[in-house]
C-alpha positions as CSV (number, residue, x, y, z in Angstrom):
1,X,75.6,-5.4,-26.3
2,X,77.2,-6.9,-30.1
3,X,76.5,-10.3,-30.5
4,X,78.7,-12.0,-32.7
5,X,77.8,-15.3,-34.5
6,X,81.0,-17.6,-34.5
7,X,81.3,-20.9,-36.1
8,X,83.6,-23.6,-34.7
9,X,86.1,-22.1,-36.8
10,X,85.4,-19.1,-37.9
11,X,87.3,-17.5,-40.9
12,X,89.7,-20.8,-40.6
13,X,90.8,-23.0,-43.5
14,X,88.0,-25.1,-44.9
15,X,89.2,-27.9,-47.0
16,X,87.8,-31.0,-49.1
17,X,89.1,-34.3,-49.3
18,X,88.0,-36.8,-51.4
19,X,88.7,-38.8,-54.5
20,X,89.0,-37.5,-58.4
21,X,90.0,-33.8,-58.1
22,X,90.3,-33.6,-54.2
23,X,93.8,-35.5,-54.1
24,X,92.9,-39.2,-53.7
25,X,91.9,-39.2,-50.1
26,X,94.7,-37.6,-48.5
27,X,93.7,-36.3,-45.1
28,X,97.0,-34.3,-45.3
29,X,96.3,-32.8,-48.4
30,X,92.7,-32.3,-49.4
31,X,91.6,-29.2,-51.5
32,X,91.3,-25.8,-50.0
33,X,88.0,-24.1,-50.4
34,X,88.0,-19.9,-50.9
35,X,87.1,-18.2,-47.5
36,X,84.5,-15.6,-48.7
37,X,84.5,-13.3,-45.6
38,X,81.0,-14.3,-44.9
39,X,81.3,-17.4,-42.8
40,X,81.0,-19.6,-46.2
41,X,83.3,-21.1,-48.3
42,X,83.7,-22.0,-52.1
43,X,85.3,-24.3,-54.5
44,X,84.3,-24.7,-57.8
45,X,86.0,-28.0,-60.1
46,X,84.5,-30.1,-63.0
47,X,82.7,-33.1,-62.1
48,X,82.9,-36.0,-64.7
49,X,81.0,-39.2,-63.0
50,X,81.1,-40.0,-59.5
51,X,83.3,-38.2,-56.5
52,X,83.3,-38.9,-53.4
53,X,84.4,-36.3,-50.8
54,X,84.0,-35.1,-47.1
55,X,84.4,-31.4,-45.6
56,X,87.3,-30.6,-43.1
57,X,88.5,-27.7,-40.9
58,X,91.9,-29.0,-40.6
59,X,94.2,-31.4,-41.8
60,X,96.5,-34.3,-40.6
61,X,98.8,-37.1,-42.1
62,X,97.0,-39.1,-39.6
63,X,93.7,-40.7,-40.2
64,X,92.8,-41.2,-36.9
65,X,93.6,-37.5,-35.9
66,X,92.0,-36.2,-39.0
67,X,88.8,-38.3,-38.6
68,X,88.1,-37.1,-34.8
69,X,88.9,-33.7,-35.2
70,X,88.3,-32.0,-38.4
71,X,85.6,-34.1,-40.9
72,X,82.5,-33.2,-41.4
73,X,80.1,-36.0,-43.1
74,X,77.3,-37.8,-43.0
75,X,76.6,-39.6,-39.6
76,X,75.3,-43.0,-41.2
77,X,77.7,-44.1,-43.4
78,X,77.7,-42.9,-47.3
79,X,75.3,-40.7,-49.0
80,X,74.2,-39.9,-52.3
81,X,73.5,-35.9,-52.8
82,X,71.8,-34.2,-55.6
83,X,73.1,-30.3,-56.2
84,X,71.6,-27.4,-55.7
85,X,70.2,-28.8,-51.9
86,X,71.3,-27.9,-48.3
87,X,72.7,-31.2,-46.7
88,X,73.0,-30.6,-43.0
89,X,76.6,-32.4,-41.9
90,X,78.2,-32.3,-38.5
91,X,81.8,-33.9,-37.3
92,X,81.7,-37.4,-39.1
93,X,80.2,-40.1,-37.1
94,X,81.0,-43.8,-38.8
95,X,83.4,-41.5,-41.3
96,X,80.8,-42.4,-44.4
97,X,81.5,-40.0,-47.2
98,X,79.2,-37.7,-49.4
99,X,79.0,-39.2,-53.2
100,X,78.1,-36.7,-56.3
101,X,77.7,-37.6,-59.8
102,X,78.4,-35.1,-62.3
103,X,78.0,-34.5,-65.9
104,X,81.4,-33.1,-66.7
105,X,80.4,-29.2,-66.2
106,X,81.8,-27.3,-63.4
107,X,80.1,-27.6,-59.5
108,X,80.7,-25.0,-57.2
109,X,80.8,-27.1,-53.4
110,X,79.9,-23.7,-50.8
111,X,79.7,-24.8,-47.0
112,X,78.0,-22.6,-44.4
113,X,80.5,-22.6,-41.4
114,X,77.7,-21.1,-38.9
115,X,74.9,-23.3,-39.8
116,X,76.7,-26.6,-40.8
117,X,75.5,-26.9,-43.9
118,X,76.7,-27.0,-47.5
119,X,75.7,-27.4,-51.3
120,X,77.1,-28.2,-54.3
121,X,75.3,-26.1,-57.2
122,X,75.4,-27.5,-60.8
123,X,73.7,-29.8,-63.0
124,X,71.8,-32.8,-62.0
125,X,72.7,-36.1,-63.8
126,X,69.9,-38.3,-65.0
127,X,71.7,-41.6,-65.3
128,X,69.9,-44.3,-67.8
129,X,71.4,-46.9,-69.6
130,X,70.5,-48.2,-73.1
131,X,69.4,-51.8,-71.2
132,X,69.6,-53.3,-67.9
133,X,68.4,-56.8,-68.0
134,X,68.0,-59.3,-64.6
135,X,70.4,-62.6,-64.7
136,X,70.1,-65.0,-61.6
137,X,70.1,-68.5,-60.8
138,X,66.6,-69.4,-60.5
139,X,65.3,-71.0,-64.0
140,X,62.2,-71.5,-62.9
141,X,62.0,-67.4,-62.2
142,X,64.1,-66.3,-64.6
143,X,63.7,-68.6,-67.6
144,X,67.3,-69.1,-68.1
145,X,70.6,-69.7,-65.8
146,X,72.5,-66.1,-65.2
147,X,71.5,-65.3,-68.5
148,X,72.2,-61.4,-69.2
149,X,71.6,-61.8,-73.0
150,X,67.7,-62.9,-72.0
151,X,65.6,-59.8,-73.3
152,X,62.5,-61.1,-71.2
153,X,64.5,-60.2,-68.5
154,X,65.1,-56.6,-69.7
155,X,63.9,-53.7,-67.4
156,X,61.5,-51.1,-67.5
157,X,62.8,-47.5,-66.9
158,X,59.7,-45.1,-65.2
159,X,60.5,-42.0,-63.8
160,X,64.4,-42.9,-63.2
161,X,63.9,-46.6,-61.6
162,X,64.6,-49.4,-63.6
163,X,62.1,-52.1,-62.4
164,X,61.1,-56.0,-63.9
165,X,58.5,-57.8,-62.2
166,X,56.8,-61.1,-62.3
167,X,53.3,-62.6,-60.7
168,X,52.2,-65.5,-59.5
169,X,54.8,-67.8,-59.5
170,X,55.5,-70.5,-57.5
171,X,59.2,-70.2,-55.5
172,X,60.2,-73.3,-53.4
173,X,62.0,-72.4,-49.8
174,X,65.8,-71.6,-50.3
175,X,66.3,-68.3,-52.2
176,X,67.8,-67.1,-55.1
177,X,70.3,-64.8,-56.6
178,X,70.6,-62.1,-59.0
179,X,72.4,-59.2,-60.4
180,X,71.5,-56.2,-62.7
181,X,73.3,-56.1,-66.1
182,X,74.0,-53.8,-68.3
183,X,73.7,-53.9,-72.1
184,X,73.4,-57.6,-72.5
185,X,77.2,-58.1,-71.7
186,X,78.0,-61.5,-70.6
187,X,81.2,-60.2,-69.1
188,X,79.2,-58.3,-66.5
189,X,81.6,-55.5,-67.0
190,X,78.7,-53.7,-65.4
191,X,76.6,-55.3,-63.0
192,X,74.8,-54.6,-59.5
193,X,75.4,-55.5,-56.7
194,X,79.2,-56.0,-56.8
195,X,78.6,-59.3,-54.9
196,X,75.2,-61.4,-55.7
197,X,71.8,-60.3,-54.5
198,X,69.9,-62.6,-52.7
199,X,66.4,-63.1,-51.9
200,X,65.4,-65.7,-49.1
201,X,62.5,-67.1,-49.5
202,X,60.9,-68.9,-46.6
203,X,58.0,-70.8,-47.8
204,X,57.1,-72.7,-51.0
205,X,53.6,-70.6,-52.6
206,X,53.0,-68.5,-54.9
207,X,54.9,-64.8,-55.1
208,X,54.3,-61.2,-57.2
209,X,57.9,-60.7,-57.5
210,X,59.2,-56.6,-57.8
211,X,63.7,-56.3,-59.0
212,X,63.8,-52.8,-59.0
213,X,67.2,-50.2,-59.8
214,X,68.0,-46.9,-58.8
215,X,71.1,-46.5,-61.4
216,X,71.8,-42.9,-59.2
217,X,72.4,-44.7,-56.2
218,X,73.6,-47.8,-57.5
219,X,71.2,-49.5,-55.2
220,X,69.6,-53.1,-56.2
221,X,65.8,-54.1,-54.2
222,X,63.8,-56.6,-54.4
223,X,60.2,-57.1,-52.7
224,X,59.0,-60.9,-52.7
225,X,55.5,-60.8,-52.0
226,X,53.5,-64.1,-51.1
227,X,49.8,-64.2,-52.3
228,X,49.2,-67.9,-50.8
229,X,51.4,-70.7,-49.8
230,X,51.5,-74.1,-52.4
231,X,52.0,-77.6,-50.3
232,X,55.2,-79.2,-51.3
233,X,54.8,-82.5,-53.1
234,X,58.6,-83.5,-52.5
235,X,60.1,-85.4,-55.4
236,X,63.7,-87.0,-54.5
237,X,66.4,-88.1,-56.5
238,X,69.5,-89.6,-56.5
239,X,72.4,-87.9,-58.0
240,X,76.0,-88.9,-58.4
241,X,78.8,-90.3,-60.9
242,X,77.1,-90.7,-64.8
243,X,78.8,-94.5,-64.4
244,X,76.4,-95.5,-61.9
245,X,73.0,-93.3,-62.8
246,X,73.4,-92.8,-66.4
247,X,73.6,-88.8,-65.6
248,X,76.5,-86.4,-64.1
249,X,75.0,-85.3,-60.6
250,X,71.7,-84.4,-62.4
251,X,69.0,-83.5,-60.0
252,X,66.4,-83.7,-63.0
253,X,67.1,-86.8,-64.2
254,X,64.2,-88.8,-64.1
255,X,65.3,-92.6,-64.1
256,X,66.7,-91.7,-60.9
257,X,63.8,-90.4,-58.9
258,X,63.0,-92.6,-55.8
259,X,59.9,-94.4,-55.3
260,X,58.0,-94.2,-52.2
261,X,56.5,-97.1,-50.4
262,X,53.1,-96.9,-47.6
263,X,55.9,-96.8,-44.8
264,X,57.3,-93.3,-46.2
265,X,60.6,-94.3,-47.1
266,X,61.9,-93.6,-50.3
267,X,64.1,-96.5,-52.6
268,X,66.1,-96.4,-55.9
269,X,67.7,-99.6,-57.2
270,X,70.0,-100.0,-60.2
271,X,70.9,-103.4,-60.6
272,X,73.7,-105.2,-62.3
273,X,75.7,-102.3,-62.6
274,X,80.1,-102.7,-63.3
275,X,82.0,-100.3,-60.7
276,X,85.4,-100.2,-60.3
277,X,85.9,-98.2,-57.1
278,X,84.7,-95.9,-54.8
279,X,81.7,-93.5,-55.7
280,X,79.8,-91.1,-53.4
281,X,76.2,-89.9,-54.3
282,X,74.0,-87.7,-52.7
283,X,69.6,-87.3,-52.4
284,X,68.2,-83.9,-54.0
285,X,64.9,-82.5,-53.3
286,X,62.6,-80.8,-55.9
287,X,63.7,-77.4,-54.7
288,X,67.5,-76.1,-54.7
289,X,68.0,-76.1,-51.2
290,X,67.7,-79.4,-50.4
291,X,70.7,-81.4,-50.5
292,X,71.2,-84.8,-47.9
293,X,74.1,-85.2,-46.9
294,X,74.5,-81.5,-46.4
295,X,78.2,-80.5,-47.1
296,X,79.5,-83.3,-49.1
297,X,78.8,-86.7,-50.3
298,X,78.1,-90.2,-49.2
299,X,80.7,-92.5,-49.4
300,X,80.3,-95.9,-51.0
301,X,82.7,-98.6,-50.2
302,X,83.2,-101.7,-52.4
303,X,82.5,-104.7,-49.8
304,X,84.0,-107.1,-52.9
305,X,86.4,-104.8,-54.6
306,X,85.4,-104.7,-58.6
307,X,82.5,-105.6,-59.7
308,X,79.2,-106.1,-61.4
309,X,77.1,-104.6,-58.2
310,X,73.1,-104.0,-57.6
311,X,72.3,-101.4,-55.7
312,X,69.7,-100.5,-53.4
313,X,69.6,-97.0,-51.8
314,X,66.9,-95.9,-49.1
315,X,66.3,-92.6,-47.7
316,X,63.8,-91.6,-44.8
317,X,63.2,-87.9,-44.7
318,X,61.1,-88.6,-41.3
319,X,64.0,-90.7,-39.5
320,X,66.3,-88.1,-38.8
321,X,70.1,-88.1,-38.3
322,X,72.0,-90.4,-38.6
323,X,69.5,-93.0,-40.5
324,X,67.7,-91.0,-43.3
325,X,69.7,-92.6,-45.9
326,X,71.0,-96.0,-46.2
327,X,72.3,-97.9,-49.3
328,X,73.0,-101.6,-49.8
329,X,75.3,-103.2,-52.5
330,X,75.0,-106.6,-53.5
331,X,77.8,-108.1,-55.9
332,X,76.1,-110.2,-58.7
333,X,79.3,-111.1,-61.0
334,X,82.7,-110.0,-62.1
335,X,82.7,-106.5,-63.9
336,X,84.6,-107.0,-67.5
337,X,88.0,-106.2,-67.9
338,X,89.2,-102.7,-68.0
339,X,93.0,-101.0,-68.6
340,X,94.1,-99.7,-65.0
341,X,95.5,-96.5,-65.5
342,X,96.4,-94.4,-62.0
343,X,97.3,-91.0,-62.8
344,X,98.0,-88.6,-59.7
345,X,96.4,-85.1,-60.2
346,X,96.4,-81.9,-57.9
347,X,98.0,-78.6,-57.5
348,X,100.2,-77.2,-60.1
349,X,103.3,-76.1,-58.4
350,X,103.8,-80.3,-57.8
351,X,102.5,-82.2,-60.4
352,X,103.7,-79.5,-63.3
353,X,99.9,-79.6,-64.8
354,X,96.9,-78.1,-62.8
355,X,94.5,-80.9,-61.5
356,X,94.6,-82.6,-65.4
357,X,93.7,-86.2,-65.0
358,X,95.0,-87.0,-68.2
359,X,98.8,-86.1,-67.8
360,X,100.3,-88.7,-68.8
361,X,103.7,-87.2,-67.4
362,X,101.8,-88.2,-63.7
363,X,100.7,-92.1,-64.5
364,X,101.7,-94.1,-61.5
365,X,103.7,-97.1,-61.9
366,X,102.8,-100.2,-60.8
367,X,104.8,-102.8,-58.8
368,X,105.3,-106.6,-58.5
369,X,102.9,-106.1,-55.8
370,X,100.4,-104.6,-57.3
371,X,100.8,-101.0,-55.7
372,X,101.1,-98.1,-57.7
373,X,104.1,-95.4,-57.4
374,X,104.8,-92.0,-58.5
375,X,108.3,-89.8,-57.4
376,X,109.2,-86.7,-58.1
377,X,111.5,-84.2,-56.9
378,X,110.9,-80.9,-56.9
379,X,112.3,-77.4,-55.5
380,X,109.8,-74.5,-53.7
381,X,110.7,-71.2,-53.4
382,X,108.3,-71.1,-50.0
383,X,106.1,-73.1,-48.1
384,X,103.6,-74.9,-50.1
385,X,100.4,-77.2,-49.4
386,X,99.9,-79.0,-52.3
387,X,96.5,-81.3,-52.9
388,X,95.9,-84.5,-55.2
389,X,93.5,-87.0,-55.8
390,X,94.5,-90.5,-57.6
391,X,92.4,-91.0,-60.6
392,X,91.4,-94.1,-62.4
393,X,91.8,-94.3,-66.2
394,X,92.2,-90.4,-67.0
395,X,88.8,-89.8,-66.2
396,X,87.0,-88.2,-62.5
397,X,84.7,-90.8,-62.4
398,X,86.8,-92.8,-60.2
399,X,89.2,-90.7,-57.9
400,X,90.3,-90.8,-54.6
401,X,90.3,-89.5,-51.7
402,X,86.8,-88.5,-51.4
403,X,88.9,-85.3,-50.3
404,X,91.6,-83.7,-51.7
405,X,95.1,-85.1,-50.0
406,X,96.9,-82.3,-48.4
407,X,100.4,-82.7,-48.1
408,X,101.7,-80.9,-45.1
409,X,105.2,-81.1,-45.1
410,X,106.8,-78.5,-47.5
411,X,106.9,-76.1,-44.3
412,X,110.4,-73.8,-45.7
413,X,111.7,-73.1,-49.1
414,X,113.8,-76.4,-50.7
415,X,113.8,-79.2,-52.7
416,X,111.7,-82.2,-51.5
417,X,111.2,-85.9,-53.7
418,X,107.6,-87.2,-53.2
419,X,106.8,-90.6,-53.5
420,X,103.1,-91.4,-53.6
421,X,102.1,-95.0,-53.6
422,X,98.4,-96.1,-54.1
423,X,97.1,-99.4,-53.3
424,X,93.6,-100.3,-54.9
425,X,92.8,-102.9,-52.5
426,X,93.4,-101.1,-49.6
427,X,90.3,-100.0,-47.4
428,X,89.4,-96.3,-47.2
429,X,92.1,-94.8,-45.3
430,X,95.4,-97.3,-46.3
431,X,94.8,-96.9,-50.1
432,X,97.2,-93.8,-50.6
433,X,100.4,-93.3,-48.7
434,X,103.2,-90.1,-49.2
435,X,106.3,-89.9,-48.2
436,X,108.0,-86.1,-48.4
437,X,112.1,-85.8,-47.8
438,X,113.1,-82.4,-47.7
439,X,116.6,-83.3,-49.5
440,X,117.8,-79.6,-48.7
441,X,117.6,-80.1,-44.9
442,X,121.5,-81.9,-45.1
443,X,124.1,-84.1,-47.5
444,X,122.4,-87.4,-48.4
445,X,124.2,-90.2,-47.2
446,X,126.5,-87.8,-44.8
447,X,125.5,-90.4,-42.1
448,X,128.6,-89.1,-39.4
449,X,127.2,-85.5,-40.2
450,X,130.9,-84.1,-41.2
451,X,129.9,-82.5,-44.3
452,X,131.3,-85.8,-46.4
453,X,130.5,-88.8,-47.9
454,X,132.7,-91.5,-47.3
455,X,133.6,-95.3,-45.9
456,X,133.4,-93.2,-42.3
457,X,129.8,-93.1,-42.9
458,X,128.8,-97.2,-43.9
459,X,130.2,-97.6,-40.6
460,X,128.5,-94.7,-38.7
461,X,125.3,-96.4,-40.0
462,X,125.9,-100.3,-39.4
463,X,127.0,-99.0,-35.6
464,X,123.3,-96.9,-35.5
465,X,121.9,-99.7,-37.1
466,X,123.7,-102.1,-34.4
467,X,123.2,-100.4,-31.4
468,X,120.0,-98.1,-32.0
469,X,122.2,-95.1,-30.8
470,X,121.6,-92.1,-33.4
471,X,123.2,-89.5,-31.0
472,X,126.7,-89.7,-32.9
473,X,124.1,-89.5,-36.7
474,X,121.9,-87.5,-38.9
475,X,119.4,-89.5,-39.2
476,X,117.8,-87.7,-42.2
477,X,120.9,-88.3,-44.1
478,X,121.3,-92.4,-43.1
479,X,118.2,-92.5,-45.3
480,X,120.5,-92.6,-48.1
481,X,117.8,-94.6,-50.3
482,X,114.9,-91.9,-49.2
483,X,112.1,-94.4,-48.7
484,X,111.1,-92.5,-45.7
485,X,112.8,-95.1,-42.9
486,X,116.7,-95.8,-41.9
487,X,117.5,-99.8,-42.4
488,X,119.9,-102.4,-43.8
489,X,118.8,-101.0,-47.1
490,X,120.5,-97.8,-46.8
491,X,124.0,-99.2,-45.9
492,X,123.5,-101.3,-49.3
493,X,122.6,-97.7,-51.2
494,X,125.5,-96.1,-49.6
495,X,127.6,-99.0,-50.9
496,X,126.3,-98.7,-53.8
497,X,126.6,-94.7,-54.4
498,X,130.2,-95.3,-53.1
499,X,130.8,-97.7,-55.8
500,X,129.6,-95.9,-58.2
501,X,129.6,-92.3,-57.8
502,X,126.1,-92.1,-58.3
503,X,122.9,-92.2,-55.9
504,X,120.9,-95.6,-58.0
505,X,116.8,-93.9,-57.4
């Protein structure tokens, strides 16, 4: 009896697909490999840097098809080859790819049909650069903040691995992160991983600390390993505004670390101090990642409106939410006379200048009642969500709302006039009011809605305003004075536009 030895698809097409010289991933056109008769096949291209390919015994415009029937890969996602080895493959599991780095000479790619199996012979690349240094965001680590140009930080190649390491020194719970850079470039032009590393650490003590790189594989380690763990002595802080503390959100600022009584609780007072509006502050920890409140800032509202203020803030780490921190203000005179300036600032597309609290151009103007008002009109091409705060006296130190103001109503493409009013004795949710009128959506002052302005339309409006019947109205367009409400006002700006041929904003 003859006993033949078949492959899957024996003396079929065998083809590569990949990037670089294999067509740019194309599962309809990948590279065709030479059928040598013998149950292998061969291709031979110049490799210049890193490919990345995968084998196939058929090909299909359609991924899906092409992926379950015909490639061969490796089974757990990609891998890095060297040449000159056998790499066992088999029909691609998770559709990984192979990756080979070449140094510009020719590789012949052979695969073995009736074992499953292929090589790529040619030369292998020893990758080194000229320096790789370690940048991250620990100081205390790292001596410097993402610092690439920090030759203590520079790595030590040994047989291919680039590798910096540091002993005994103390890391507080939190983590860090880090990248490897190449040739001191502050651009990080190149730098691993593509996204930060980071390296958790659990418990505050004292760490050998290992950053190794395999420049081959591209792949970034570190090993974090803890000798003995160091008590915490926690210092807290108080950071916010430099107006209040003397320093802008600086955890390190030592005039503002809190004193702890025999009763645990921690207290910072800074008396006699002017404020003008709002502030928000938060408590830091002597480790980076501590932060109270977590996620943004506490609020602090002025009981008295302007003022010279003392002010007392508390915080319990042991109480627990919601009573770890608690702050008292206590108004001791009148704060000396400042210039009000309120200058709206946010997103470009509204405000013509991009969150620039000293555009003039966006000053609000200030009434006989003491509110302030800005109006603008302004055409969008699509739907929009612009944000702003209101800022006092060109500066961020004062600004509200704690949160950016969305505005919500530029839902279609159009022109819309804003008018923003800001009242700095109103309580924390009535100081700031908007008012959006999409001036597109119909003909201003077209009260009986037949595509005119006219006498018609005064007395469509007086009989709405009469009767409270808008059936026979566009309401939209009875807001002929565009203050956001229809009333006795409008008929007198209708008159008025009548009269004049003008609309009087």
């Amino acid at each position: 009896m003859m006993i033949a030895l078949v492959g899957l698809n024996a003396n079929a097409a065998m083809y590569i697909v990949g990037n670089g010289p294999f067509n740019n991933w194309q599962p309809g056109n990948g590279v065709e490999m030479n059928n040598n008769g013998d149950g292998t096949y061969s291709y031979t291209v110049a490799i210049d840097g890193a490919v990345s390919f995968v084998f196939a015994d058929g090909l299909s415009s359609n991924w899906g098809t092409f992926n379950s029937d015909y490639r061969y890969g490796p089974s757990n996602g990609d891998m890095n080859i060297n040449p000159n080895e056998w790499i066992a493959t088999e029909k691609a599991g998770d559709h990984g790819a192979y990756k080979l780095i070449g140094d510009g000479t020719d590789y012949t790619f052979i695969f073995d049909e009736y074992n499953y199996k292929f090589r790529v012979e040619g030369n292998n690349v020893n990758i080194t650069y000229e320096t790789l240094t370690v940048a991250g965001s620990n100081t205390d680590l790292f001596g410097t903040l993402w610092d690439p140009t920090n030759t203590a930080n520079d790595m030590t190649l040994v047989d291919g691995i680039y590798t910096w390491e540091k002993n005994e020194v103390i890391l507080n719970p939190g983590g860090f992160e880090f990248k490897v850079v190449a040739d001191h470039d502050v651009n990080y032009t190149l730098a691993w991983p593509g996204s930060n590393f980071y390296q958790p650490i659990e418990n505050r003590g004292l760490y050998n600390l290992k950053i190794t790189f395999d420049p081959v594989e591209e792949r970034v380690n570190c090993d974090a390993d803890l000798l003995e763990l160091v008590p915490i002595d926690t210092t807290y802080t108080v950071v916010g505004p430099e107006f209040i503390f003397g320093s802008n959100w600086d955890a390190n600022d030592p005039n503002n670390k809190m004193v702890k009584d025999e009763d645990g609780i921690y207290t910072l007072i800074k008396e006699n101090v002017a404020i003008y509006g709002d502030f928000g502050f938060k408590i830091a920890g002597n480790y980076d990642s501590f932060e109270y409140p977590v996620g943004y800032n506490r609020v602090v509202i002025l009981p008295e409106g302007e003022g010279m203020y003392t002010i007392r803030i508390y915080f319990n780490p042991e109480a627990g939410e919601p009573f770890m921190l608690n702050h008292l203000l206590t108004k001791t005179g009148e704060a000396p006379a400042i210039d009000h300036i309120y200058t709206v600032a946010g997103s470009e597309i509204l405000f013509g200048s991009d969150w620039d609290e000293t555009d003039a151009t966006n000053d609000m103007v200030k009434g006989d009642d003491g509110i302030y008002t800005w109006t603008k009109e302004v055409t969008f091409t699509e739907p929009a969500t612009p944000e702003f705060k209101v800022v006092l006296n060109h500066s961020w130190n004062y600004s509200w709302p704690v949160y950016n103001y969305k505005i919500n109503d530029v839902t279609e493409a159009g022109t819309y006039k804003f008018v923003i009013t800001f009242n700095p004795a109103g309580g924390e949710y009535d100081k700031i009011n908007v008012t959006v009128t999409n001036l597109s959506a119909g003909m201003r002052g077209d009260v009986d809605n037949n595509q005119e302005v006219g006498i018609a339309d005064v007395s469509a409006l007086i009989d709405y305003l009469l009767s409270g019947d808008a059936s026979a109205i566009n309401l939209q367009n009875a807001n002929c004075n565009l203050d956001g409400e229809v009333g006795i006002a409008d008929v007198s700006a209708l008159i008025d536009y009548l009269l004049s041929g003008a609309w009087n904003d």
